[in-house]
C-alpha positions in Angstrom: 216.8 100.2 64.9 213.6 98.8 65.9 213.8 96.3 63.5 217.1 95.1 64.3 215.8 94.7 68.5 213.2 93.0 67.2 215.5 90.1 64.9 217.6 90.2 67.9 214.8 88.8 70.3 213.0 86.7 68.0 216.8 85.1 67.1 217.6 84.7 70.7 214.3 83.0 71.6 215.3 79.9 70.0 218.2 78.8 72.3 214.6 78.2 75.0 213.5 75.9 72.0 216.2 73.7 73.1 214.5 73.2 76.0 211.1 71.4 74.7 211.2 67.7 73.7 208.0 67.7 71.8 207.6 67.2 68.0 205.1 67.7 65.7 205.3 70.2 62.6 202.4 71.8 61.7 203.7 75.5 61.9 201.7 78.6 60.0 204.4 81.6 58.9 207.3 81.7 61.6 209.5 79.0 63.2 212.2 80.0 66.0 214.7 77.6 66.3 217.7 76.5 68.7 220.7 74.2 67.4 223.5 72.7 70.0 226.1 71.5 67.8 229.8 69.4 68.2 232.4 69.3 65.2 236.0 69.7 64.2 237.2 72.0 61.3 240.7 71.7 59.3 243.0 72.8 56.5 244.8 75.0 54.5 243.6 78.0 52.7 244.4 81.4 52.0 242.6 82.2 49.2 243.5 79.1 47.1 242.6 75.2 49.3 241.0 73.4 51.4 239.5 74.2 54.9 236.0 72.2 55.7 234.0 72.0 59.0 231.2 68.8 59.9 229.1 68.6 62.7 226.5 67.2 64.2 223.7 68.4 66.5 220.3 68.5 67.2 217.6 71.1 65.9 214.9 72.1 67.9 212.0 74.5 66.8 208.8 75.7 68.0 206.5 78.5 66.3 204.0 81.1 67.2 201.0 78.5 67.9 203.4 76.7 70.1 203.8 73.8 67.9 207.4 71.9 68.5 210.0 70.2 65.9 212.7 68.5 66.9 215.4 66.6 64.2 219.2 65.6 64.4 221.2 67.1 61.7 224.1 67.6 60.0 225.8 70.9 59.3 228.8 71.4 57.2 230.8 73.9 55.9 233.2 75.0 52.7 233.7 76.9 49.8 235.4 76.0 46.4 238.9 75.8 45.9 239.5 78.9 45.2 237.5 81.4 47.9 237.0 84.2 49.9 238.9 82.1 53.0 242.0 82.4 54.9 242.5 79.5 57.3 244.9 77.4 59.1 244.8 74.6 61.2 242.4 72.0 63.3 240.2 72.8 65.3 237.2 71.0 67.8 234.2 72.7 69.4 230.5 72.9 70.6 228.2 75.5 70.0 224.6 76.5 70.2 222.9 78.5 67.3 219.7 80.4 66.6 217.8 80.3 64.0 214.6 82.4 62.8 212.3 81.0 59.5 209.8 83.9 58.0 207.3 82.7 55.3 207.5 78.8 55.7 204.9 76.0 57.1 207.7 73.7 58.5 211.2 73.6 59.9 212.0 71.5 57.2 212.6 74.3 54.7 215.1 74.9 57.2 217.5 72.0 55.7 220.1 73.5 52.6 222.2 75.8 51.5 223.0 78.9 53.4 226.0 81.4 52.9 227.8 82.2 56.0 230.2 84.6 57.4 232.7 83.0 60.0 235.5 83.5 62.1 237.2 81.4 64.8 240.6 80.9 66.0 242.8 79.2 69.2 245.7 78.9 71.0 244.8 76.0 72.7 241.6 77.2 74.0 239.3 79.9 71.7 235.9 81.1 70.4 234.6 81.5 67.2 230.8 82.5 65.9 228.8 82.7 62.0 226.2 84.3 60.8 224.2 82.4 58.0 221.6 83.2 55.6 219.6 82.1 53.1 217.0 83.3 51.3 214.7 80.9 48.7 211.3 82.7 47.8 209.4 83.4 49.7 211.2 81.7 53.0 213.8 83.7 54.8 216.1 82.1 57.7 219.0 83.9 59.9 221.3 81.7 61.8 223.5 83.3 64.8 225.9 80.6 66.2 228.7 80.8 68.9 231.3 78.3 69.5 233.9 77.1 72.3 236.9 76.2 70.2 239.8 73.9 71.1 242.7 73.3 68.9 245.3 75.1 67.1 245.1 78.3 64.4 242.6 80.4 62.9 240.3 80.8 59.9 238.1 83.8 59.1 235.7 83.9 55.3 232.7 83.8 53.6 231.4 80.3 53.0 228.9 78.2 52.1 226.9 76.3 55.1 224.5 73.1 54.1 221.9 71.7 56.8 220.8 68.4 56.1 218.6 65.9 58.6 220.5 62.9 59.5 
């Protein structure tokens, strides 16, 4: 349990990166990082199609010396073909992630392939959040999002989730 209070703080630490403007990357072990986001996601898939989400946003990191990152990147979203999704519809929203990096000198390591676990849906007006992981001896990072969604439908999976600096 201890453990799991103590992901939960450092997690939620990096939505107050969001706040520093100051870059320059030479981290030791442990970056905490904040990510405010804007996209759209759409298709059809239950089980067997296509439904992808893109967006855009900008990272922002600091570790435990206090040292700042700051990079705009891209974040996307899909699975193959045939996948562990059921979805339907379009969607727009914003969001703000958090992210924590164990066992890595820079945010950079940060950019690639994660696999998620997401849910969202709307009538007009909805939420939606994902967890991500990804693990690539001997980093680890978590990502936590939550979204404010706008559109029409919903779409609930496991997916995969690449990060890459724009």
């Amino acid at each position: 349990m201890k453990r799991i209070l103590v992901v939960l703080v450092l997690t939620m630490t990096g939505v107050f990166a969001q706040a520093n403007d100051d870059m320059t990357t030479q981290g030791k072990l442990s970056w905490t990082c904040g990510l405010a986001f804007k996209g759209s996601s759409m298709g059809v898939k239950v089980i067997v199609g296509k439904f992808t989400t893109e967006s855009v946003g900008t990272l922002k990191c600091i570790d435990l010396e206090g040292n700042h990152f700051q990079r705009d990147v891209k974040v996307t979203m899909d699975s193959h073909f045939i996948g562990p999704v059921v979805g339907l519809g379009y969607f727009k929203f914003a969001g703000l992630s958090s992210e924590i990096s164990l066992f890595n000198c820079s945010p950079e390591v940060l950019f690639g392939n994660y696999l998620v676990a997401q849910g969202q849906g709307a009538i007009i007006g909805g939420a939606g959040t994902f967890a991500a992981v990804r693990v690539k001896p001997p980093e680890i990072a978590v990502n936590i999002a939550l979204k404010l969604v706008k559109g029409l439908g919903v779409q609930v999976g496991i997916e995969r989730m690449k990060i890459s600096p724009l």
